[in-house]
C-alpha positions in Angstrom: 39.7 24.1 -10.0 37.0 26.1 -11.7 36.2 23.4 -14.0 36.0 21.0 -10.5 33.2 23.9 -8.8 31.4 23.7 -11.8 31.0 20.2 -11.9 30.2 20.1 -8.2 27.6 22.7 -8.4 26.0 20.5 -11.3 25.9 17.6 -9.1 24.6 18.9 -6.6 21.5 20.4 -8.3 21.2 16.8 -10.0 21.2 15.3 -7.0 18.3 17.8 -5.0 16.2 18.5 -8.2 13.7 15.3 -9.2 13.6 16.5 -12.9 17.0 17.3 -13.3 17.9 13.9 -11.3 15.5 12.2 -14.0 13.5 11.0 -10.7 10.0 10.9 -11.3 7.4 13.4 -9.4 5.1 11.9 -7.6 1.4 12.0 -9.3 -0.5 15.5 -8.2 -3.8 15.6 -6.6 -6.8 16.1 -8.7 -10.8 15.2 -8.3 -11.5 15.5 -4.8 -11.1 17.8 -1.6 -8.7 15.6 0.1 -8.6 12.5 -1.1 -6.2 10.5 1.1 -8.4 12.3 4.0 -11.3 10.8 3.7 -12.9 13.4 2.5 -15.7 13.6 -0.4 -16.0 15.9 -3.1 -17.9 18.0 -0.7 -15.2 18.1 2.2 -17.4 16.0 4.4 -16.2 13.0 6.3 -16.8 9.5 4.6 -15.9 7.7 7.6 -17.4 4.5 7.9 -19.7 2.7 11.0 -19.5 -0.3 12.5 -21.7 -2.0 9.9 -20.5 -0.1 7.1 -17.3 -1.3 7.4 -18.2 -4.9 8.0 -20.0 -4.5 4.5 -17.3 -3.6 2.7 -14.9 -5.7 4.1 -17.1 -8.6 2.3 -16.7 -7.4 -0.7 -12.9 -7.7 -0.1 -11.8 -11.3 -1.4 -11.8 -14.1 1.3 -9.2 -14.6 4.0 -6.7 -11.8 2.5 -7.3 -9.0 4.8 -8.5 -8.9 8.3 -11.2 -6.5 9.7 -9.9 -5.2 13.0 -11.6 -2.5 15.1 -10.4 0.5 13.2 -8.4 -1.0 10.2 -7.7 -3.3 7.9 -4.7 -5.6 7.6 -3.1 -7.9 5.6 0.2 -10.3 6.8 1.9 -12.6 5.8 5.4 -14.6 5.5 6.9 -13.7 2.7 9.1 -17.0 1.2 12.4 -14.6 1.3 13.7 -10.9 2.2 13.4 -10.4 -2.0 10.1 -11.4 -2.0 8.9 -9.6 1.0 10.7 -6.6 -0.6 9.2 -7.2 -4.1 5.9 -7.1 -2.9 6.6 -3.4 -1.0 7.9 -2.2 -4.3 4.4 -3.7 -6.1 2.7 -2.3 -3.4 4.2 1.5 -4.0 3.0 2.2 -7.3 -0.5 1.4 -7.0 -0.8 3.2 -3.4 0.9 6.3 -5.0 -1.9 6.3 -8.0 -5.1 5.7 -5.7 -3.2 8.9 -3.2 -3.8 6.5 -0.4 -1.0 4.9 1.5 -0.7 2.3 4.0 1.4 1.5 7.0 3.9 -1.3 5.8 5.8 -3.4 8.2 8.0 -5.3 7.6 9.7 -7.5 10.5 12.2 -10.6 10.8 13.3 -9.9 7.7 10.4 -11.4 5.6 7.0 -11.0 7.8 5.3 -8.2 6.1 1.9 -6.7 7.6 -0.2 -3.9 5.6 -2.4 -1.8 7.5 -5.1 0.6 5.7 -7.1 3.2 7.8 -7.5 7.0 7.3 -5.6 8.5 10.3 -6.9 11.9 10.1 -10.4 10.4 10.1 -10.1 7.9 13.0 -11.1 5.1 10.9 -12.3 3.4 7.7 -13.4 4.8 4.7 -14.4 3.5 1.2 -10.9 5.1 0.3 -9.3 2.1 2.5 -11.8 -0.5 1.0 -11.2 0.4 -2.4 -7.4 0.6 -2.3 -7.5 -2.8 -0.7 -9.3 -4.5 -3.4 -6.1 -2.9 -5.6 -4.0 -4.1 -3.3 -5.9 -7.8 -3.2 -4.4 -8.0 -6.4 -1.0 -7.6 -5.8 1.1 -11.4 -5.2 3.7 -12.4 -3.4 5.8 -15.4 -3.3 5.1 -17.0 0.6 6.7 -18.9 2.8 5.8 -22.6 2.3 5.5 -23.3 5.9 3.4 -20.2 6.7 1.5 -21.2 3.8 0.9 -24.6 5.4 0.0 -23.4 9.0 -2.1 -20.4 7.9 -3.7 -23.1 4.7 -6.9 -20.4 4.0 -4.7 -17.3 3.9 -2.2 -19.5 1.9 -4.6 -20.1 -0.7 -5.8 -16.7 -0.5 -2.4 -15.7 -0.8 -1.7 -18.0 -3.9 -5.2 -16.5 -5.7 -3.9 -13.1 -5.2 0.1 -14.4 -6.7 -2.1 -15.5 -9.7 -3.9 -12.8 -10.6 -0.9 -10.5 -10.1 0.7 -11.9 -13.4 
């Protein structure tokens, strides 16, 4: 029965501890104040205007991502539920090493909208615009048919599948 506790208690602090678990830690914060917050080195806001935004946003690559009033977003169908959840996994990594995450969604199984915008800023900041261009690079298989009705995201979408190898 000992032997049995033992084992438990070993488990258990597997199963809570990340480096016992041989889980990897998420990447610590380094270089600036608050990175994710939108924050420069300085702890002042980098929120952008209006017309900051809308310059940035053309340096984004064509028909990927839409400007909307206070974000940025990217959707579309993905060709199946693997490929919609491949693209989250892809999506993970590179979010985790900028520090800057986005809202994913994903609905009916295989529609999958990102959403960038610094929430404790109100806004955009070059932190979104930046993490987007990462992002621009990250493909996905889509659905044919989306592809077709949507033909300049489609193509956008295909670019982005192409650099991603």
């Amino acid at each position: 029965m000992r032997g049995r506790l033992v084992f438990s208690l070993i488990s258990l602090v597997k199963a809570f501890n990340p480096k016992a678990s041989g889980m990897a830690e998420p990447a610590t914060k380094k270089e600036k104040v608050c990175h994710s917050c939108g924050l420069d080195d300085q702890g002042q806001s980098t929120l952008l205007d209006a017309e900051g935004a809308r310059a940035a946003f053309a340096a984004l690559p064509e028909n990927l991502w839409t400007l909307e009033d206070k974000r940025l977003t990217r959707k579309f169908t993905a060709k199946n539920f693997l490929q919609a959840v491949a693209f989250v996994n892809a999506v993970a990594p590179v979010a985790e090493d900028a520090r800057h995450h986005p809202d994913i969604h994903i609905t009916n199984y295989r529609e999958v909208e990102l959403v960038l915008s610094t929430h404790s800023q109100g806004g955009l900041t070059p932190d979104d615009f930046a993490l987007a261009s990462k992002l621009s690079r990250v493909g996905v298989a889509v659905s044919p048919k989306w592809a077709k009705e949507n033909p300049e995201r489609g193509a956008a979408e295909k670019i982005a599948m192409s650099n991603d190898t």
